[in-house]
Each structure stands twice: as C-alpha cells, then as structure tokens.
PASE-860135 format. One record per residue (C-alpha): residue number from 1; x, y, z. Coordinates in nm, 4 decimals, always signed. Example, Ala and Ser with C-alpha at 12.3 -4.5 7.8 and 13.67 -1.06 7.14 Angstrom:
<nodes>
{nr 1 | c1 +1.2300 | c2 -0.4500 | c3 +0.7800}
{nr 2 | c1 +1.3670 | c2 -0.1060 | c3 +0.7140}
</nodes>
This chain:
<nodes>
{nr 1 | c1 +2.1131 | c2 -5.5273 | c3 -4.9957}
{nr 2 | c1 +2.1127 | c2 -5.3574 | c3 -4.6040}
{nr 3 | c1 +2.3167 | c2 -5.0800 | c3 -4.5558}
{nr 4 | c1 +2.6186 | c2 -5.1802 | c3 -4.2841}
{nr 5 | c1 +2.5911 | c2 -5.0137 | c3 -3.9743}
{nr 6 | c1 +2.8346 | c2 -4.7930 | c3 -3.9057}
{nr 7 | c1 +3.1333 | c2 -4.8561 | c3 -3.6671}
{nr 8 | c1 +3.2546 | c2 -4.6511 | c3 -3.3865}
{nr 9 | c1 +3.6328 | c2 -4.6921 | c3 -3.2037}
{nr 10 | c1 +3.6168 | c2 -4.5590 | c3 -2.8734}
{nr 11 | c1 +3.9818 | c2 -4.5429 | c3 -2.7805}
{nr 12 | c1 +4.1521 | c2 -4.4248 | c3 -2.4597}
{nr 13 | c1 +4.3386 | c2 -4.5388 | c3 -2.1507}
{nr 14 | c1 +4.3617 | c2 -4.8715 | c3 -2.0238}
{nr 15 | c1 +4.3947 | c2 -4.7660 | c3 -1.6341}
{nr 16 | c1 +4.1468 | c2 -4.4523 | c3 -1.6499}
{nr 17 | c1 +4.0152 | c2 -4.2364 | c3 -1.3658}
{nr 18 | c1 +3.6437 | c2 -4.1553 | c3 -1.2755}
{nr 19 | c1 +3.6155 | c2 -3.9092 | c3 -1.5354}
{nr 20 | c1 +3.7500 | c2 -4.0592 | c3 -1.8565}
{nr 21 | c1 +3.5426 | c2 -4.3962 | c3 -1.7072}
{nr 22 | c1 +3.2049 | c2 -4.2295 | c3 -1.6941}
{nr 23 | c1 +3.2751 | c2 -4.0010 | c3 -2.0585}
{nr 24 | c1 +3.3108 | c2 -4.3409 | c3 -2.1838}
{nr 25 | c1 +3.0209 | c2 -4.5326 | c3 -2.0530}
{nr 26 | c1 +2.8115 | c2 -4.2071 | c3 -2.2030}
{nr 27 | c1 +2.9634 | c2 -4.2298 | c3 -2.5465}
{nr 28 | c1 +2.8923 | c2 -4.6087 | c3 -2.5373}
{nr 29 | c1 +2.5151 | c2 -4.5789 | c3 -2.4314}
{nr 30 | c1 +2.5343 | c2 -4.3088 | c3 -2.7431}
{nr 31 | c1 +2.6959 | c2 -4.5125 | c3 -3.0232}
{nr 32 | c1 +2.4710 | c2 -4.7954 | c3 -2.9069}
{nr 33 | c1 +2.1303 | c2 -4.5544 | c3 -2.9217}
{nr 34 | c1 +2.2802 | c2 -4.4674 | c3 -3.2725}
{nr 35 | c1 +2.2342 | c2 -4.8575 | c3 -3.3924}
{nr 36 | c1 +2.6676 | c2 -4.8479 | c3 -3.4139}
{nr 37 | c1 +2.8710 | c2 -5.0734 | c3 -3.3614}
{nr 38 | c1 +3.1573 | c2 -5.0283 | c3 -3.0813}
{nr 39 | c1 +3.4986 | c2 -5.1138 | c3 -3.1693}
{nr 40 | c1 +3.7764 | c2 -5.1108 | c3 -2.8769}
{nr 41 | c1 +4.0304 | c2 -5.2609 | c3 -2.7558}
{nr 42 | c1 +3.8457 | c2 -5.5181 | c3 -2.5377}
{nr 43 | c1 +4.0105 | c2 -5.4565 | c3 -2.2191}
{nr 44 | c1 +3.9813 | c2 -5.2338 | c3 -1.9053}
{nr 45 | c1 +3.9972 | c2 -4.8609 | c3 -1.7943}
{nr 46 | c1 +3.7826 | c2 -4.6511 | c3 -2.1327}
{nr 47 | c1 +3.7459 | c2 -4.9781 | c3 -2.3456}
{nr 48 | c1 +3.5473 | c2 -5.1602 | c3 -2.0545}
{nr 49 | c1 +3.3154 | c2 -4.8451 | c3 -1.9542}
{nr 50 | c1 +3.2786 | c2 -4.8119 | c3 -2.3059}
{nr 51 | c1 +3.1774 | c2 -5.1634 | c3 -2.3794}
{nr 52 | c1 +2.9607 | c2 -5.1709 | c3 -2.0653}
{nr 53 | c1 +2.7675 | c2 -4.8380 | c3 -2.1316}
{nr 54 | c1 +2.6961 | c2 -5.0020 | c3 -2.5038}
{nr 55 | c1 +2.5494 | c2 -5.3104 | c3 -2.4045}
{nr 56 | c1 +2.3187 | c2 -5.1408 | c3 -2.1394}
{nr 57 | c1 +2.1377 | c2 -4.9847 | c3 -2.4404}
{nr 58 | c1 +2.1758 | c2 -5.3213 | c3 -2.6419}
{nr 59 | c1 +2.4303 | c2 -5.2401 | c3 -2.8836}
{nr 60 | c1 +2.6795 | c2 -5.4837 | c3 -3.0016}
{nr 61 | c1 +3.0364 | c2 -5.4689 | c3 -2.9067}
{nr 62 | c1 +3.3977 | c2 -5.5313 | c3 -3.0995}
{nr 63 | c1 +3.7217 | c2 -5.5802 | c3 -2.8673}
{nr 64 | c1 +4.0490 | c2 -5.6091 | c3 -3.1147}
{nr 65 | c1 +4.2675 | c2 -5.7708 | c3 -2.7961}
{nr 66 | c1 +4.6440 | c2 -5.7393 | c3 -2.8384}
{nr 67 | c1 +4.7034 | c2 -6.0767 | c3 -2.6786}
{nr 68 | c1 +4.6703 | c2 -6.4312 | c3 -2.7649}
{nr 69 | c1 +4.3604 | c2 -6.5453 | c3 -2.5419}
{nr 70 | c1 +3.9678 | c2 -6.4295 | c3 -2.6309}
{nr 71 | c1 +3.8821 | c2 -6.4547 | c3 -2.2291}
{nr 72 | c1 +4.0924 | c2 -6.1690 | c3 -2.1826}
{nr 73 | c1 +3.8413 | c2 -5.9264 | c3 -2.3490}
{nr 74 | c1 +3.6322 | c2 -5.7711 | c3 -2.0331}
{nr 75 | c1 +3.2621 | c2 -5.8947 | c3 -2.0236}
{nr 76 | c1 +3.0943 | c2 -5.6298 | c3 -2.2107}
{nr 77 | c1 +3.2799 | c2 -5.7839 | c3 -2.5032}
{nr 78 | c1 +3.0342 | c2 -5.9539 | c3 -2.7485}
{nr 79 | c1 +3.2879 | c2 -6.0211 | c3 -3.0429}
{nr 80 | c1 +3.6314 | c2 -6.0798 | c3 -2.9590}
{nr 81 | c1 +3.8852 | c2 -6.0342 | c3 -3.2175}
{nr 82 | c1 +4.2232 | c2 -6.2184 | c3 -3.0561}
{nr 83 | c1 +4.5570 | c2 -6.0698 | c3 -3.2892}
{nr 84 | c1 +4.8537 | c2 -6.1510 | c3 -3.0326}
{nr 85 | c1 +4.9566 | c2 -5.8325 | c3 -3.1735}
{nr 86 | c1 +5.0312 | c2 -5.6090 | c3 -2.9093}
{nr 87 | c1 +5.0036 | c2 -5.2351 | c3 -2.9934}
{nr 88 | c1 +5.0180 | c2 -5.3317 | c3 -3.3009}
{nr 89 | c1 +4.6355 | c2 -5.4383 | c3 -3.2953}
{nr 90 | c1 +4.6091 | c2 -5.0467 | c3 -3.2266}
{nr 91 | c1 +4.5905 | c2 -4.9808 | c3 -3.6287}
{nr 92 | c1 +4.3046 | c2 -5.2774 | c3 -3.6961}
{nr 93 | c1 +4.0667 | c2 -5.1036 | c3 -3.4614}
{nr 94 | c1 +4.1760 | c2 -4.7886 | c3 -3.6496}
{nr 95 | c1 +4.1026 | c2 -4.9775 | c3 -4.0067}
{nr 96 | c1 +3.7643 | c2 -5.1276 | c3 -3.8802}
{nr 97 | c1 +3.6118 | c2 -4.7960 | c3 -3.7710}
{nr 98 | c1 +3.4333 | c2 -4.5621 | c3 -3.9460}
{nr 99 | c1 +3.5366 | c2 -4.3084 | c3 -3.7175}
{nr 100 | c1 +3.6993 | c2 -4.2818 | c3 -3.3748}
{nr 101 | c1 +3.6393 | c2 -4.0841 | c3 -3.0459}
{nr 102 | c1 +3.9159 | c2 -4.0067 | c3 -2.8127}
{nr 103 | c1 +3.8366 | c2 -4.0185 | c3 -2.4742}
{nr 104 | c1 +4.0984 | c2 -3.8718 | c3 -2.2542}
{nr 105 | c1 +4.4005 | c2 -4.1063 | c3 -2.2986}
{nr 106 | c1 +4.7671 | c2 -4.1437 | c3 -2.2807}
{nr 107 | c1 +5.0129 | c2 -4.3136 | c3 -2.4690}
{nr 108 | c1 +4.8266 | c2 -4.5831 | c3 -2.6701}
{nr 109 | c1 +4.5599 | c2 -4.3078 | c3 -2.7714}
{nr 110 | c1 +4.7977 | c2 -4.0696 | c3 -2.9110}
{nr 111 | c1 +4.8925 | c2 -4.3745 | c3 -3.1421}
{nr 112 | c1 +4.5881 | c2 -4.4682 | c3 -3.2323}
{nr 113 | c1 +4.4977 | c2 -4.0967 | c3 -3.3135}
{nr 114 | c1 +4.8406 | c2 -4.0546 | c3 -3.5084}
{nr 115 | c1 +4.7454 | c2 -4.3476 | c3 -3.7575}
{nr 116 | c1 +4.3397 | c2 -4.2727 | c3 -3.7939}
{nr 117 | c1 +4.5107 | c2 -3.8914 | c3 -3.9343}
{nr 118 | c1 +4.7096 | c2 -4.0758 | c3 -4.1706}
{nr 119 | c1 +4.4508 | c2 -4.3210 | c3 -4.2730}
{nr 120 | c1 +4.2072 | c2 -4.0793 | c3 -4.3123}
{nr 121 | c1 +3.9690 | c2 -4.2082 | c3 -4.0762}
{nr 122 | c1 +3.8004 | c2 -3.9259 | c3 -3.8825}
{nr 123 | c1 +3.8750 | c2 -3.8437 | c3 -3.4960}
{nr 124 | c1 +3.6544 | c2 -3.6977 | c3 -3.2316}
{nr 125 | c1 +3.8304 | c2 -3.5502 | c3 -2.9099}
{nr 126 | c1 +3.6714 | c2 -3.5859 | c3 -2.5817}
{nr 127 | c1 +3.9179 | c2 -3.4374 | c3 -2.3312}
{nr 128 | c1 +4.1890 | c2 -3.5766 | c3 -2.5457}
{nr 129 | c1 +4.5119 | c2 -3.4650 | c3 -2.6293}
{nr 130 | c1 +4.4863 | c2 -3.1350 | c3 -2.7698}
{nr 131 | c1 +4.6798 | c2 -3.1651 | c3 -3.0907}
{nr 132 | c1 +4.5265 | c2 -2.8510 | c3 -3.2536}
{nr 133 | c1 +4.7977 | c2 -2.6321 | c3 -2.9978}
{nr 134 | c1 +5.1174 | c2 -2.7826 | c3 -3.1835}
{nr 135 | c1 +5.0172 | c2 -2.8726 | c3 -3.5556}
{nr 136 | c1 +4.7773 | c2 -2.7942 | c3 -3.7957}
{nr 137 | c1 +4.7270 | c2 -3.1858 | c3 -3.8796}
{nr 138 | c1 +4.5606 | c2 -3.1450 | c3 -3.5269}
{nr 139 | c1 +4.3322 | c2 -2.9182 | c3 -3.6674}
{nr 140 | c1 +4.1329 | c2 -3.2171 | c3 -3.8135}
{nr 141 | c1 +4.0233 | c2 -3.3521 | c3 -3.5031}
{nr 142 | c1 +3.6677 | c2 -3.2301 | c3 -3.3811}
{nr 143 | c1 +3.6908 | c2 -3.1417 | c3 -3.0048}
{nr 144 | c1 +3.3626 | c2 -3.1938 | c3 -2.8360}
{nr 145 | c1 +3.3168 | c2 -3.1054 | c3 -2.4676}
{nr 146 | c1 +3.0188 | c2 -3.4112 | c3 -2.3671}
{nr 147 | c1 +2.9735 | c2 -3.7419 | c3 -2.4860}
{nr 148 | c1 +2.6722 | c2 -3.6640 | c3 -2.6511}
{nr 149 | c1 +2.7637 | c2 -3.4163 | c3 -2.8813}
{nr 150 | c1 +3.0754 | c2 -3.6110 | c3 -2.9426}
{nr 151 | c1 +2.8932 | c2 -3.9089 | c3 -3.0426}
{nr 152 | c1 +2.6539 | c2 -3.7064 | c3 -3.2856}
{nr 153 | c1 +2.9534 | c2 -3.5452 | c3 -3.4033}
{nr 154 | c1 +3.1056 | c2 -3.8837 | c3 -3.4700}
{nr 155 | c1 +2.7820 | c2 -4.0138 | c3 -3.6466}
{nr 156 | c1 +2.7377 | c2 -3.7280 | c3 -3.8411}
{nr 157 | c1 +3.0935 | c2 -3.7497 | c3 -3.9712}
{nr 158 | c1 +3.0460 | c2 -4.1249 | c3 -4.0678}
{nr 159 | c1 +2.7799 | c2 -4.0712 | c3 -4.2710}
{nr 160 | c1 +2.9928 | c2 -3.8729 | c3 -4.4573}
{nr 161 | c1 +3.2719 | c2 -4.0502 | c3 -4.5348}
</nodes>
C-alpha cells in the first residue's frame, strides 16, 4: 500500500500585506518541492499566495472554504472543499493537516493555532503571533525566521507524528 503524502495547512490572514504575501508564496513553492499537500482556506490574502506559490512547483492544493459556493476558492485552488461553515471550517483544515505553519496573521490564525494546540497537531510560526511571551502552551510552537526552514521544520515534524 503507498504511503499518504503528508499534508501541510498554511494558515494566515485573509487581507495580508507584501510581506506575509511573499512568506507565503515561499512556504507554498516549499511544501510543494516536499511532494505535500497544501491545505488552506481557499481564499485570498496568505491562502491565495500560498496556493499560487504551490502550484508553480506542481503541487496539489486543498481550500476548506467557509461558504456555500466552490467558485469562491481563488484559482490556485485544485480541490475545493465547500462547508458553509464559516470560521467554523477553521478546525477541518486544522483536522486534515499533518501540521500547520503560521504565517503572520490576525484573528482567524490565532484560532486556528488555539485548536491545532489542543488537537495536538503541530504548529510552525512564521512571523506569527508570538505565544511563547504569555504561556508556556506557546512554547510548543516552533518559530522559524524564513519560509524555508519553516517548511523543513514543518516536514520534519510530520514525519514524526
């Protein structure tokens, strides 16, 4: 039987700035050179540059969408999962990863961070909310300073889980 090949959320903002947009196209072109599989949200800001650096290496993207329509995944988006969830759809991109990178983010990211902790599922920071400052649970995410070395971090700690 083949192996599955492993699967890597990239969460972070929806309406991101120059920075977060090209940390995200780089961890995309990564996860893709890795043979992963991306898992976002499917829509703009770090799940688009995401999606878009992934499929210029060939890789095959996942957008869990919180509406009810599949066209509203961006166009890097190879499989569309539609949930008409809402945030909500924040924890099945959480569930379907083998581990998660943070890249930069607000709101949304800090949830989706909050339930891969309790689930377990293993978080990479990349210019992320620095959790580590206030709690020890933020202790357990892995703070990387370039996409690259937050990608092999992230492969490295799927292969261990």
């Amino acid at each position: 039987m083949e192996k599955r090949r492993i699967m890597i959320g990239v969460i972070g903002a929806s309406r991101a700035d120059d920075e977060a947009v090209a940390l995200a196209e780089e961890v995309g072109r990564g996860v893709a050179r890795g043979g992963g599989i991306l898992v976002c949200g499917g829509l703009g800001g770090v799940m688009e540059a995401a999606a878009r650096g992934a499929k210029e290496e060939g890789g095959v993207t996942v957008g869990v969408l919180p509406g009810q329509r599949r066209d509203h995944a961006n166009k890097y988006i190879d499989i569309p999962i539609v949930t008409g969830m809402s945030f909500a759809r924040n924890i099945i991109i959480i569930r379907s990863s083998n581990v998660v990178i943070a890249v930069k983010g607000a709101s949304g990211t800090l949830s989706e961070i909050a339930y891969a902790l309790q689930l377990d599922v293993p978080v990479v920071g990349l210019k992320t909310w620095r959790l580590s400052e206030i709690s020890d649970i933020g202790k357990r995410i892995h703070e990387e300073d370039d996409p690259s070395s937050a990608v092999r971090k992230a492969f490295e700690l799927a292969g261990s889980k």
